[in-house]
C-alpha positions as CSV (number, residue, x, y, z in Angstrom):
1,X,-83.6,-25.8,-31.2
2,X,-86.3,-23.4,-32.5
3,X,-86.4,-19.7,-33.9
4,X,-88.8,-18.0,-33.0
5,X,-89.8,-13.7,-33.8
6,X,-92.9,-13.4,-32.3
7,X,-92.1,-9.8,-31.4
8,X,-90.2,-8.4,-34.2
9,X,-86.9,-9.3,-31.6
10,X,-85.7,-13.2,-33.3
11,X,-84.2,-15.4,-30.3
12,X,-83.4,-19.2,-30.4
13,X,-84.2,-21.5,-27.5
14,X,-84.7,-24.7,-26.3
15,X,-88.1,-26.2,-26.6
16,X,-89.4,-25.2,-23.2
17,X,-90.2,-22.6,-21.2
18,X,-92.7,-19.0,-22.2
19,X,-92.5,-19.3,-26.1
20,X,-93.7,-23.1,-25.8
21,X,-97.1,-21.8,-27.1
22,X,-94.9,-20.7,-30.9
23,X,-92.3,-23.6,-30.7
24,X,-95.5,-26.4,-31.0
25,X,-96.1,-25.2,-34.0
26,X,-93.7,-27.1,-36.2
27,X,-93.7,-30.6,-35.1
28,X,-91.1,-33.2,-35.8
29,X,-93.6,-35.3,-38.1
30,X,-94.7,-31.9,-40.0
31,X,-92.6,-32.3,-43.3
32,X,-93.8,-34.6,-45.6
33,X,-93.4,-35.4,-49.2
34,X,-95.9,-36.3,-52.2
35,X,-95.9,-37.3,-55.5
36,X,-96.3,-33.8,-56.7
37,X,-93.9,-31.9,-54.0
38,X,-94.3,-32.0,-50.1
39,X,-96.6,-31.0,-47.4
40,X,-95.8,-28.9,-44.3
41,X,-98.2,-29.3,-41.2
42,X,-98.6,-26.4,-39.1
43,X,-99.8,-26.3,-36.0
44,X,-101.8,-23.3,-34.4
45,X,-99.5,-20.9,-32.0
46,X,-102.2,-19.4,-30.6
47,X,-104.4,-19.5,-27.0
48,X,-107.6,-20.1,-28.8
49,X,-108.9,-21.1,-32.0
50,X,-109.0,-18.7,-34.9
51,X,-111.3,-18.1,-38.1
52,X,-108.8,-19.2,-41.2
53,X,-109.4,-16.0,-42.4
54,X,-106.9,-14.1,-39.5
55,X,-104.3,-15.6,-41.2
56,X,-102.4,-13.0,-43.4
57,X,-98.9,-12.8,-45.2
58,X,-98.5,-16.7,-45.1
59,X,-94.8,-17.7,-46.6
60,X,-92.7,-20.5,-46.3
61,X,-88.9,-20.9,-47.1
62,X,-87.4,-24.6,-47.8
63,X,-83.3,-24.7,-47.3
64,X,-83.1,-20.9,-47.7
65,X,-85.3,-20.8,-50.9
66,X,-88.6,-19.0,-51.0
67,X,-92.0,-21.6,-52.0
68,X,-93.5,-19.2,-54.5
69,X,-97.0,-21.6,-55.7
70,X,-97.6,-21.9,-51.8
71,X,-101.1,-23.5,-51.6
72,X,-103.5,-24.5,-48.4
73,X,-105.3,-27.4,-48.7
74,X,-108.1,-28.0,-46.3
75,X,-112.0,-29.8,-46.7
76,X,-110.9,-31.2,-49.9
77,X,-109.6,-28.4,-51.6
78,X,-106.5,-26.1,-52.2
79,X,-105.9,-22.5,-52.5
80,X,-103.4,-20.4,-53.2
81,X,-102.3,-19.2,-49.4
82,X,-102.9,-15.3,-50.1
83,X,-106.7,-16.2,-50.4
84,X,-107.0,-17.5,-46.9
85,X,-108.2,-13.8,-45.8
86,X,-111.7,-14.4,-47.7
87,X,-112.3,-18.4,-46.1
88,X,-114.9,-18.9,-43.6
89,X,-113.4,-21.8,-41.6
90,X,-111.6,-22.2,-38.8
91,X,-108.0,-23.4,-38.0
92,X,-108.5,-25.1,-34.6
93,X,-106.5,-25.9,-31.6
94,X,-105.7,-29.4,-32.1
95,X,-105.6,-28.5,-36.1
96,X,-102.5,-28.3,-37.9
97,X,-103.0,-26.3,-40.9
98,X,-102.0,-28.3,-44.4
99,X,-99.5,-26.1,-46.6
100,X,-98.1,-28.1,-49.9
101,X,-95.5,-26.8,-52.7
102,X,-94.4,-28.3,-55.8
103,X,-91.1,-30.0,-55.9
104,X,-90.2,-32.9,-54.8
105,X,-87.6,-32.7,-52.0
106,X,-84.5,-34.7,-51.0
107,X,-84.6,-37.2,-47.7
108,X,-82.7,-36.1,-44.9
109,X,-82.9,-32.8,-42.8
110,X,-84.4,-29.5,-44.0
111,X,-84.4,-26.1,-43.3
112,X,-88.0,-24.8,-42.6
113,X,-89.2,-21.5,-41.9
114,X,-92.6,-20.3,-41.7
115,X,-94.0,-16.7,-41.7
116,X,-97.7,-15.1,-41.3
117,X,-99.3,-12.3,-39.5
118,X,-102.4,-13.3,-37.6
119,X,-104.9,-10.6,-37.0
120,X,-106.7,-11.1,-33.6
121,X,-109.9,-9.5,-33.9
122,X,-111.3,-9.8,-30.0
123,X,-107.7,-8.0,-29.1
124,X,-107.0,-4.1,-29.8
125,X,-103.6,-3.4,-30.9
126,X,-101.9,-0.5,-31.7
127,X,-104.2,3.1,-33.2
128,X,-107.2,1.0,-32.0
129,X,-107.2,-1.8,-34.7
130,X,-107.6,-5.2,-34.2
131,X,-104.1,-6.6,-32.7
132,X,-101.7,-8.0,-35.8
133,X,-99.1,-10.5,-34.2
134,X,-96.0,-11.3,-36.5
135,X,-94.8,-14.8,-36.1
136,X,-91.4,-16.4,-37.9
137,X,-91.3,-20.1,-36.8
138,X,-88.2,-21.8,-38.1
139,X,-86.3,-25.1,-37.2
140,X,-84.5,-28.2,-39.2
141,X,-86.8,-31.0,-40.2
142,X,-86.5,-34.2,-41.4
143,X,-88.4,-35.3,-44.3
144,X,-91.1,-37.8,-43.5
145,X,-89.9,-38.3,-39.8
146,X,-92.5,-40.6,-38.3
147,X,-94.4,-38.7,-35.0
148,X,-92.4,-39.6,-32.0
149,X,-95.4,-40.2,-30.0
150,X,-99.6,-40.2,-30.8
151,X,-101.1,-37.4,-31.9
152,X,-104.8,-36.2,-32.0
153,X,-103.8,-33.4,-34.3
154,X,-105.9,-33.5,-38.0
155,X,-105.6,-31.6,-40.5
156,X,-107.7,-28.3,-40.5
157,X,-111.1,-29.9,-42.1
């Protein structure tokens, strides 16, 4: 099971049926760890691909506990998530988006939720300006779960 607020309203549901597009996003091989901490892949809950820089607000809680040196590590090279607005690449379809955090965590099932606003700029939203769509993507994961079937998801390049 999944939670998902993609409309300010936060509902849990199985994983099928309408909010399939947000409930891809956190995959059963996403939570990984490193010698420094972990990684998180997320995957892209959108229609269509987006410029890296529509990404806004990006946080992630581990077991209830905020990640406060979030970083995005893409092409080679981190930075700290708040910087995403000012990148010029793109965060593709079949692109799951690399976050890391410090700390190394235990093995065994995790708590994982995921929050970020992503401005779509071809859509208008409310007072005319671009359309800003609030998405909380939550579920239990286990630490370096192997994929349960082949993937030809990459990290966002």
């Amino acid at each position: 099971m999944y939670s998902v607020d993609i409309s300010g309203a936060s509902a849990t549901m199985p994983s099928h049926g309408k909010a399939r597009m947000a409930l891809i996003a956190l995959r059963d091989d996403a939570l990984s760890s490193t010698p420094e901490g972990f990684t998180l892949r997320l995957a892209l809950p959108w229609i269509r691909s987006m410029p890296l820089a529509s990404v806004h607000e990006l946080s992630l809680t581990l077991d209830g506990t905020a990640v406060t040196q979030l970083r995005v590590n893409f092409g080679g090279r981190e930075v700290e998530a708040a910087a995403l607005a000012e990148e010029t690449g793109w965060w593709f379809l079949q692109d799951r988006l690399l976050l890391t955090g410090p700390g190394l965590l235990t093995a065994g099932e995790h708590s994982v939720s995921v929050a970020f606003r992503l401005l779509v700029p071809y859509l208008e939203g409310p007072g005319g300006a671009a359309l800003m769509i609030p998405y909380v993507l939550g579920r239990s994961l286990t630490l370096d779960a192997p994929s349960p079937t082949p993937t030809v998801s990459r990290d966002v390049a």
